[in-house]
C-alpha positions in Angstrom: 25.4 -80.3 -39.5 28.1 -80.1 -42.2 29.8 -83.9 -42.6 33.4 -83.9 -42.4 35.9 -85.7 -43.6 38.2 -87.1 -40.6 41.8 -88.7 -40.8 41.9 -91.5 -38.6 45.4 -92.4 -36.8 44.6 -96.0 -36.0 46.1 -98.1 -39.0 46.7 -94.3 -40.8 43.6 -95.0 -42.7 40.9 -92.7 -43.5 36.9 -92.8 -42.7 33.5 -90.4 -42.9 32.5 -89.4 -40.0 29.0 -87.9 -39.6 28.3 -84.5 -37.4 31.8 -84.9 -35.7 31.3 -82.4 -32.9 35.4 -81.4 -32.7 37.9 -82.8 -34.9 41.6 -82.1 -33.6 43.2 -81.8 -36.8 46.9 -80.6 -35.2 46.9 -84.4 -34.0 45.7 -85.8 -37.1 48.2 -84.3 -38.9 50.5 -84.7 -36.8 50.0 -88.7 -36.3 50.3 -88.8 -40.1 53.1 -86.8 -40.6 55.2 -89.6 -38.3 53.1 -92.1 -40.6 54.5 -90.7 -43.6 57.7 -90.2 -42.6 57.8 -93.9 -42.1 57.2 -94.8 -45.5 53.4 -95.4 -44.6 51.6 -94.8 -48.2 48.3 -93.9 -46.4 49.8 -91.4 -44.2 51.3 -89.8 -47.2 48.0 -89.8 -49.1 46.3 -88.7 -45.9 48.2 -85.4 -45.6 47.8 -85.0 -49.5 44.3 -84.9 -48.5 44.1 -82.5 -45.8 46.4 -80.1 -48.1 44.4 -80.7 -50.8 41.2 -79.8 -49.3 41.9 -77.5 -46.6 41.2 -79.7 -44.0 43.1 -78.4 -40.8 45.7 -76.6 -43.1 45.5 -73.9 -45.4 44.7 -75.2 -48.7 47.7 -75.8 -50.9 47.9 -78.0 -54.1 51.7 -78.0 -54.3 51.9 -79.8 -51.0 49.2 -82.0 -52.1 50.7 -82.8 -54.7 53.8 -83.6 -52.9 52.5 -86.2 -50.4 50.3 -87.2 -53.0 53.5 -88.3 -55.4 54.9 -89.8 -52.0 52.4 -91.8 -51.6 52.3 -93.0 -55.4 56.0 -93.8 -55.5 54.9 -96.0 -52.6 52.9 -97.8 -55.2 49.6 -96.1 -53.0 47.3 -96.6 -56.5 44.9 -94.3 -55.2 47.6 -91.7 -55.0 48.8 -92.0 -58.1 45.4 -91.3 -59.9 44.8 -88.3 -57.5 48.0 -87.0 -58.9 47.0 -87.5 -62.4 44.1 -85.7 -61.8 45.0 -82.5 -60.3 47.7 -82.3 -63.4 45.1 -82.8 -65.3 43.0 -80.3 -64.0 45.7 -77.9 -63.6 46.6 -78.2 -68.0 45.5 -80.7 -69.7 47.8 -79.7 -72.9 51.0 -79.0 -70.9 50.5 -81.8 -68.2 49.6 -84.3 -70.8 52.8 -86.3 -70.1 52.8 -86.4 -66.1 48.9 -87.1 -65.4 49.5 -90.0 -68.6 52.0 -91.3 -66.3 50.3 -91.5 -63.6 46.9 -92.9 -64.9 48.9 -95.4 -66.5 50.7 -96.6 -62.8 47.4 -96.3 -60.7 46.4 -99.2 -63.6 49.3 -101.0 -63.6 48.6 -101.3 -59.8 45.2 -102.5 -60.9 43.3 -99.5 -59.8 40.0 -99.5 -62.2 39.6 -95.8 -61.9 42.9 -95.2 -63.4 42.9 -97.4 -66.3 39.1 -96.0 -66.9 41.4 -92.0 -67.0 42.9 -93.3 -69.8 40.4 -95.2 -71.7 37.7 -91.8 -71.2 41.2 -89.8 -73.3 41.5 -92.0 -75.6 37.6 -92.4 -76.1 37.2 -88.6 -76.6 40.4 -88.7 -79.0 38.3 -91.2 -81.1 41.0 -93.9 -80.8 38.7 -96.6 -79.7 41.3 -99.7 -79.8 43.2 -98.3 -76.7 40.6 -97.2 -75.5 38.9 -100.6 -75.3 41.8 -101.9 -74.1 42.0 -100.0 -70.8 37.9 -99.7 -70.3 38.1 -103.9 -70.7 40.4 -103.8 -68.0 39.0 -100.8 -65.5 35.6 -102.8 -66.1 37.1 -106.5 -65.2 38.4 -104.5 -62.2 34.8 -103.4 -60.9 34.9 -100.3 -62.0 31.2 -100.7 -63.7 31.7 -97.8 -65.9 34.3 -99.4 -67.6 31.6 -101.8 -68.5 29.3 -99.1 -69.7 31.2 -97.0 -72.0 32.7 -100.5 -73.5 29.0 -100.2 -75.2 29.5 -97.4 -76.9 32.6 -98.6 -79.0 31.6 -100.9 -82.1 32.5 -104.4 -81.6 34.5 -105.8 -84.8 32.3 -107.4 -87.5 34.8 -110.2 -89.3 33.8 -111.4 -93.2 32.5 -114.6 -93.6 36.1 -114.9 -96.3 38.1 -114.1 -92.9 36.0 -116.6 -90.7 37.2 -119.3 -93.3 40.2 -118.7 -93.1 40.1 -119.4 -89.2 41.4 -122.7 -88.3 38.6 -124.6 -85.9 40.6 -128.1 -85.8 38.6 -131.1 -85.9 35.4 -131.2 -85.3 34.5 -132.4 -82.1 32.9 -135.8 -82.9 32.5 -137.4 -79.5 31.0 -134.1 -78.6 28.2 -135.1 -76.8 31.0 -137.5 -74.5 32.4 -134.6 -73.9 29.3 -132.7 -72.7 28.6 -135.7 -70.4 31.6 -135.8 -68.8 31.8 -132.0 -68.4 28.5 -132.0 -66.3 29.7 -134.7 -64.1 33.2 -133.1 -63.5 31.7 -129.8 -63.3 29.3 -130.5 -60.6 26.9 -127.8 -62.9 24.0 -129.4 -61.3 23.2 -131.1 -57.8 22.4 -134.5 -60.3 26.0 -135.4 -61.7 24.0 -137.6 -64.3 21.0 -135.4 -65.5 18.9 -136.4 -68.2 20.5 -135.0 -71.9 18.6 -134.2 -74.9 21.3 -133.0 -77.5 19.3 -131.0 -79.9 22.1 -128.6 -81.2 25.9 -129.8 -82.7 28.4 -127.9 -82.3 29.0 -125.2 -85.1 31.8 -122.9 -85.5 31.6 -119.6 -83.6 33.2 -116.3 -82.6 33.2 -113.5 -80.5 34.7 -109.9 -80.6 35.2 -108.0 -77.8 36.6 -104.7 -79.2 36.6 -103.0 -81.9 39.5 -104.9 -84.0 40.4 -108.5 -85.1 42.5 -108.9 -82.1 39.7 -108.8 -80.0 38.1 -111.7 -81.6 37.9 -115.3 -80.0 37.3 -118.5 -82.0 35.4 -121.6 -80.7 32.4 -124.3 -81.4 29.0 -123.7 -79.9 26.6 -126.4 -78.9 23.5 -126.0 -77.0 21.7 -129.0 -74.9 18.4 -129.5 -72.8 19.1 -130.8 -69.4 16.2 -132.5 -66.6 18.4 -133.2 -63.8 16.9 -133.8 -60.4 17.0 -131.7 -57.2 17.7 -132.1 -53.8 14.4 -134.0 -53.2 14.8 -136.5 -55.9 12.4 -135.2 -58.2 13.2 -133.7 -61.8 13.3 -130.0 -62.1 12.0 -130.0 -66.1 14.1 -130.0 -69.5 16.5 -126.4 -69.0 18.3 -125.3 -72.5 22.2 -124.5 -71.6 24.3 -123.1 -74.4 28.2 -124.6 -74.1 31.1 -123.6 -75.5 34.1 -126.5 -77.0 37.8 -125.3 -77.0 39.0 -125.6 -80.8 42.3 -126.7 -80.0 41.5 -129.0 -76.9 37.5 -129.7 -77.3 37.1 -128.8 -73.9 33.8 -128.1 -72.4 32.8 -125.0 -70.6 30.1 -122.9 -69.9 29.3 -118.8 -71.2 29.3 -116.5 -68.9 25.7 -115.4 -69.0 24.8 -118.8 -69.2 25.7 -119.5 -65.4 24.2 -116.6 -64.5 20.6 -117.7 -66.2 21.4 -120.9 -64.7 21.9 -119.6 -60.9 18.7 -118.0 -61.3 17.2 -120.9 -61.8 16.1 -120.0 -66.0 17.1 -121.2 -68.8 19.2 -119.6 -72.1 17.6 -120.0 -75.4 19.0 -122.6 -77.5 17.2 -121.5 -80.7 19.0 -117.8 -80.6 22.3 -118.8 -78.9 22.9 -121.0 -81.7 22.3 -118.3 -84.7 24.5 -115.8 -83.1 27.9 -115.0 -84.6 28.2 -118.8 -85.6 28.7 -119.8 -89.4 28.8 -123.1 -91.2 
């Protein structure tokens, strides 16, 4: 039996319902036609949806779109990318301006969907610095394809000349101080006091995220071997973790996908975290 999507009136929100034997869409609407009349963003967007689709109602896209823009001007983020799409389905060369606008608010409202919109137009227009910029965002949102198409634009490659001109500080001397105290503060391991074997100094370091220099990030890179011991006293075995020092305040701090090796209980390689995108 056909699925169906249902309107539900408690809290105005909206739910699948599977081989619903009678839906009574009259109340539905109804219920969220008092909603939206109250200012109730979901209600709006509710209706938008039944117009949209036909559910109930006779279909019709300019009704839609009305709720829809209701809903959006109630800062409902989900509304405001619905809107964007249907103007962008309708004409994408004359509509350019209004579903841009409301890509752009469904982001500002921190809806990953809508900042991906934008990123996908500006990745098919070839200007990938915008585009990065709203893909990084949809992507630190959830929206994993965000994260995806990030890997198709080129990250920014800077020259060793423009590396040297990068000011790192000082070096950070009492590094492996710092490195102590950061696993005892940090409570990295059940052992506040593991064993430390500091193979690798720190050595001047970068990362780009995008595809220009304004993506970049500067920092020192230092990578130790750690024996701490577990719950039941014993030592767990030496474990290389890869760290990261603040050039302006030599703080301590661990990558990324180095606490997620770590919570898996598995080490990241010194040898190769140490020879990439670092310079002497």
């Amino acid at each position: 039996m056909k699925k169906l999507f249902v309107f539900l009136a408690a809290g105005f929100s909206s739910a699948i319902l599977s081989c619903a034997p009678m839906v009574d869409y009259a109340q539905i609407k109804q219920q969220n036609e008092i909603a939206c009349g109250n200012n109730n963003a979901v209600g709006c967007r509710n209706l938008g949806n039944m117009y949209y689709n036909g559910y109930g109602v006779p279909k019709n896209v300019n009704l839609a779109l009305q709720y829809y823009d209701k809903a959006c001007n109630l800062n409902d983020a989900e509304s405001c990318n619905l809107v964007g799409i249907i103007y962008y389905r309708l004409d994408q060369q004359k509509n350019k301006d209004l579903y841009m606008k409301y890509f752009q608010k469904a982001c500002d409202l921190n809806l990953g969907v809508g900042c991906y919109n934008i990123g996908s137009i500006y990745m098919a227009k070839s200007n990938l610095k915008t585009a990065w910029k709203y893909l990084d965002k949809a992507c630190n949102l959830g929206y994993y394809q965000g994260c995806d198409d990030l890997k198709k634009i080129p990250k920014y490659k800077p020259t060793l000349e423009e590396l040297k001109k990068v000011d790192y500080g000082e070096y950070p001397k009492n590094w492996k101080k710092l490195v102590k105290d950061y696993f005892y503060d940090a409570e990295i391991f059940i052992d506040p006091e593991p064993k430390i074997k500091f193979k690798y100094p720190p050595k001047k370091a970068y990362e780009c995220k995008g595809p220009d220099k304004s993506s970049c990030r500067y920092f020192w890179k230092a990578c130790v071997k750690v024996n701490a011991r577990n719950r039941m006293g014993g030592y767990t075995g030496w474990t290389p973790v890869p760290l990261e020092i603040d050039i302006h305040t030599h703080k301590v701090s661990l990558p990324i996908e180095a606490k997620v090796q770590l919570m898996g209980n598995s080490g990241f390689p010194c040898d190769l975290y140490m020879k990439t995108n670092t310079f002497e």
